[in-house]
C-alpha positions as CSV (number, residue, x, y, z in Angstrom):
1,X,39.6,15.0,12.7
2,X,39.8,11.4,10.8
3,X,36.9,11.0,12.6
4,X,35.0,13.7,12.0
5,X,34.8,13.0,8.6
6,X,34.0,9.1,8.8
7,X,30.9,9.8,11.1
8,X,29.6,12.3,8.6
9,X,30.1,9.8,5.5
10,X,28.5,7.2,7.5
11,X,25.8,9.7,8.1
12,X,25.3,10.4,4.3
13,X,25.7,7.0,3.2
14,X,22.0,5.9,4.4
15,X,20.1,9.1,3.4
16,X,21.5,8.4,0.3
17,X,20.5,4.6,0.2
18,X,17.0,5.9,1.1
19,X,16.4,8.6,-1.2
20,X,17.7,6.2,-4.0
21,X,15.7,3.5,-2.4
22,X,12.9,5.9,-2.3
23,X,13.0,6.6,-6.2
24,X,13.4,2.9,-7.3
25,X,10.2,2.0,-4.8
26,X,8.4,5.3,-6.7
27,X,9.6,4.0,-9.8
28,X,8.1,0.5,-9.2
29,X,5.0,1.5,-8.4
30,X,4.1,3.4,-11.2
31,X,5.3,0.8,-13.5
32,X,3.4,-1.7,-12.0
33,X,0.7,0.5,-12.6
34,X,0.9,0.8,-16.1
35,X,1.8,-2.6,-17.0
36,X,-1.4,-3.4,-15.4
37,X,0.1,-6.0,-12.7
38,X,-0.1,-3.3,-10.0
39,X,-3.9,-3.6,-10.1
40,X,-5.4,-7.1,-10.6
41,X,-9.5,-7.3,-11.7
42,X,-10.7,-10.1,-9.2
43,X,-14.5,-9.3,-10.2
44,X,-15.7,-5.9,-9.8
45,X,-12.5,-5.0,-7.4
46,X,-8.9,-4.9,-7.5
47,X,-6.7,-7.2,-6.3
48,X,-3.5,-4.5,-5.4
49,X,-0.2,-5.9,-5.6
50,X,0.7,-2.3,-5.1
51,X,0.9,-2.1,-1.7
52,X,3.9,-4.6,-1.6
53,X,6.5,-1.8,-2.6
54,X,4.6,0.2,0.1
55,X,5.4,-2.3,2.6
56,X,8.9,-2.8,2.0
57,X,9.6,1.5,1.9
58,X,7.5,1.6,5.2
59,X,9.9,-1.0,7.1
60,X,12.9,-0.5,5.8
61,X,12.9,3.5,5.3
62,X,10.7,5.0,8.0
63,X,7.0,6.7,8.6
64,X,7.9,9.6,6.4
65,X,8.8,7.8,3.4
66,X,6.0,4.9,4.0
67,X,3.8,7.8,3.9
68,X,5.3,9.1,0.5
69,X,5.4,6.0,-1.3
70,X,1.5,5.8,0.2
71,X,1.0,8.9,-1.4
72,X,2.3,7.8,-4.6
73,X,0.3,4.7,-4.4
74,X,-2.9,6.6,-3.7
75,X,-2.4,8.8,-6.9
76,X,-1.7,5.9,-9.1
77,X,-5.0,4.4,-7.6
78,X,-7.2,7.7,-8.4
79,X,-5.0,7.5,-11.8
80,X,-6.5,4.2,-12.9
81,X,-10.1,5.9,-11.9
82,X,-9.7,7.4,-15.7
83,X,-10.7,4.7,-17.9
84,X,-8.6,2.0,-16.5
85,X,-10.5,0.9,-13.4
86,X,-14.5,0.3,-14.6
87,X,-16.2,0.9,-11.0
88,X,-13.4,3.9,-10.6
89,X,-14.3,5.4,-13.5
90,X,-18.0,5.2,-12.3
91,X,-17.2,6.8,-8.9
92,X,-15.5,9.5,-10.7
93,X,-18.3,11.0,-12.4
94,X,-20.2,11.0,-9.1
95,X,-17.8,12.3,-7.2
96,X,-14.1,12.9,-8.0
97,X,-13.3,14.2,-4.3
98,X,-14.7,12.0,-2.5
99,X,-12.8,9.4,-4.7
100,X,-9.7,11.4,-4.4
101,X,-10.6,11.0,-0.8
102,X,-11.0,7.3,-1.1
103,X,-7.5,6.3,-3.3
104,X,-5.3,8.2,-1.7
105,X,-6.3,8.7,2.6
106,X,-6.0,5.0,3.3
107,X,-2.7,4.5,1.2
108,X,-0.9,7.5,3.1
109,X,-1.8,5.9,6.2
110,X,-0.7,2.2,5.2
111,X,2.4,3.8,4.9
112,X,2.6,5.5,8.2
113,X,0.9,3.1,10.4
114,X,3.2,0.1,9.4
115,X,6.6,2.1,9.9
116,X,5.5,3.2,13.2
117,X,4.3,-0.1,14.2
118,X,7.9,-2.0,13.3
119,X,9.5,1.3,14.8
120,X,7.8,0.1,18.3
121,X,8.3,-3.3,18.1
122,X,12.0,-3.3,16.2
123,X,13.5,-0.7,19.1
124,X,15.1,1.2,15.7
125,X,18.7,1.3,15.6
126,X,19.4,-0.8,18.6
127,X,17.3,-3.3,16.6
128,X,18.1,-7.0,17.5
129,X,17.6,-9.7,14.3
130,X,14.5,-11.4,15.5
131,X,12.7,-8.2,16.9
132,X,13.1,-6.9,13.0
133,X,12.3,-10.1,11.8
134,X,8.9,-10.0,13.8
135,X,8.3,-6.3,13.5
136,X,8.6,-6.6,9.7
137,X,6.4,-9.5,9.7
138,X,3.8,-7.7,11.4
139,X,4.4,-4.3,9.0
140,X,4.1,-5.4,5.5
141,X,0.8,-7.6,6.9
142,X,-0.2,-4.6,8.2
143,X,-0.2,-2.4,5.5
144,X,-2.6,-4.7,3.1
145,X,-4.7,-4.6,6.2
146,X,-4.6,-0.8,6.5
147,X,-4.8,-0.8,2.6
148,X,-7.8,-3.2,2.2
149,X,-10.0,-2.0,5.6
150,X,-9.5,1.8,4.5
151,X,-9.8,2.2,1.3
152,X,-13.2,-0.3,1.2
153,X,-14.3,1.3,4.1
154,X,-14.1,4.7,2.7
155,X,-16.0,3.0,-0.8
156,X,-18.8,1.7,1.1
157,X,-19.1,5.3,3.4
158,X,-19.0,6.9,0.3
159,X,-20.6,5.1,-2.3
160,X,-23.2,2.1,-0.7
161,X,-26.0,4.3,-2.2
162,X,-24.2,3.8,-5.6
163,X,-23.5,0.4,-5.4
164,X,-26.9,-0.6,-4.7
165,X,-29.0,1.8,-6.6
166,X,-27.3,3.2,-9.7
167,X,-27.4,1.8,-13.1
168,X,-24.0,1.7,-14.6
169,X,-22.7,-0.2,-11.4
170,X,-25.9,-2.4,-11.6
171,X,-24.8,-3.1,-14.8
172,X,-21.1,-4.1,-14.2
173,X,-22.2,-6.1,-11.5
174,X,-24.7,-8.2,-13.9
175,X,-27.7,-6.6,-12.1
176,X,-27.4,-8.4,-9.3
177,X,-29.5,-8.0,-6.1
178,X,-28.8,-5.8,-3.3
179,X,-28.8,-8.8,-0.5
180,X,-25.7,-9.9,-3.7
181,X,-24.3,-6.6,-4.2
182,X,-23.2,-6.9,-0.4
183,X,-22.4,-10.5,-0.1
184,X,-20.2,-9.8,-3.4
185,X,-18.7,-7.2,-1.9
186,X,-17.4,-8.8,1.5
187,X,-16.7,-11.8,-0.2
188,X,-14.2,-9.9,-2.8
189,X,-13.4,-8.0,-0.1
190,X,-12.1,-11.1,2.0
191,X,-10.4,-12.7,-0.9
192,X,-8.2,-9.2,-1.9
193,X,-7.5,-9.4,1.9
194,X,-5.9,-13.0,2.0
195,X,-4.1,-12.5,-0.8
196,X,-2.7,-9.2,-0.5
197,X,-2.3,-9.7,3.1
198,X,-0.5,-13.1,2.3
199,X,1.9,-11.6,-0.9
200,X,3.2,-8.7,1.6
201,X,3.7,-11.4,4.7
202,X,5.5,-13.5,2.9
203,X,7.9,-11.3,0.0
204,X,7.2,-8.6,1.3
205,X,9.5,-9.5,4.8
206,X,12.0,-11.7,2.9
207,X,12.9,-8.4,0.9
208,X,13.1,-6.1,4.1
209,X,15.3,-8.9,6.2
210,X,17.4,-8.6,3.3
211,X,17.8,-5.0,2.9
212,X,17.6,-4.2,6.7
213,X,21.1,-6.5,6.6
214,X,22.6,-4.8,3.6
215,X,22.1,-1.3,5.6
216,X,23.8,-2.4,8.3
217,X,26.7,-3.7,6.5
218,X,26.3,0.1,5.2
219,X,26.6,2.2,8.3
């Protein structure tokens, strides 16, 4: 009977930790979005630190909530798109669905993708220390890669026509060239990459081999 009951506390114990963990990683984001250190200008794009709190949920709490917080992330993206983002703010008077589409699709998805991938590679609860280690390496890189590829793939599909042709964009680029427009683009494009790629790689797995421990110590 004894038991019993310590296999159902242990149970409760990390559904708790997660949906806690969950709220504090909600919690972060839209902080980081208001405080402005969430969304970085780095020209006429954002550099999205963002995607860091994304990573971390994805590996350490599984596809469903790396898909939540991505959701979350992708609303506070499309949130910024109302005065706080110039080129958003652009996109949103052409189209607000399309850049509904364009904030929020990719970001689900570098929440789900990652978790699945360190899922694979980690072997889940019969997880040995270096498989996490590498698995969670490879998760929070991928999820800026998800992030980045996505959402700027999604821009150009979406938008090229605007970026080259229309006036207010013109303008906030300093009515540069279309040959520019494009070579600005893929060279903001790479940079964001590196650096978002690089911020998740590096704190980004240092945080998860750190909380993957504690919720072992947990069970």
């Amino acid at each position: 009977m004894s038991n019993a009951k310590t296999s159902k506390k242990s149970g409760k114990q990390p559904m708790l930790f997660k949906m806690v963990f969950a709220s504090v990683l909600i919690a972060l984001i839209i902080l980081m979005t208001f405080t402005g250190i969430g969304y970085i200008p780095i020209g006429p794009l954002k550099l999205t630190l963002n995607v860091l709190p994304v990573a971390v949920g994805a590996v350490v709490l599984g596809p469903a909530y790396g898909a939540l917080l991505g959701l979350v992330f992708g609303l506070s993206s499309f949130f910024t798109c109302f005065g706080l983002d110039a080129l958003g703010t652009i996109f949103l008077g052409i189209n607000p669905f399309l850049l509904f589409v364009m904030c929020v699709v990719p970001r689900i998805l570098c929440g789900w993708i990652p978790a699945l991938v360190f899922k694979a590679i980690s072997g889940g609860e019969k997880a040995s220390g270096k498989r996490e280690i590498i698995g969670s390496s490879i998760a929070c890189a991928l999820t800026a890669i998800v992030n980045t590829v996505g959402f700027l793939s999604l821009m150009w599909l979406f938008f090229a026509q605007d970026l080259m042709t229309n006036p207010k964009v013109l303008e906030l680029l300093g009515g540069v060239s279309v040959n520019s427009i494009v070579t600005l683009f893929v060279t903001f494009a790479g940079v964001n990459a590196l650096v978002e790629v690089a911020t998740c790689l590096i704190l980004g797995t240092a945080v998860c081999k750190a909380l993957l421990v504690l919720m072992k110590k947990s069970r």
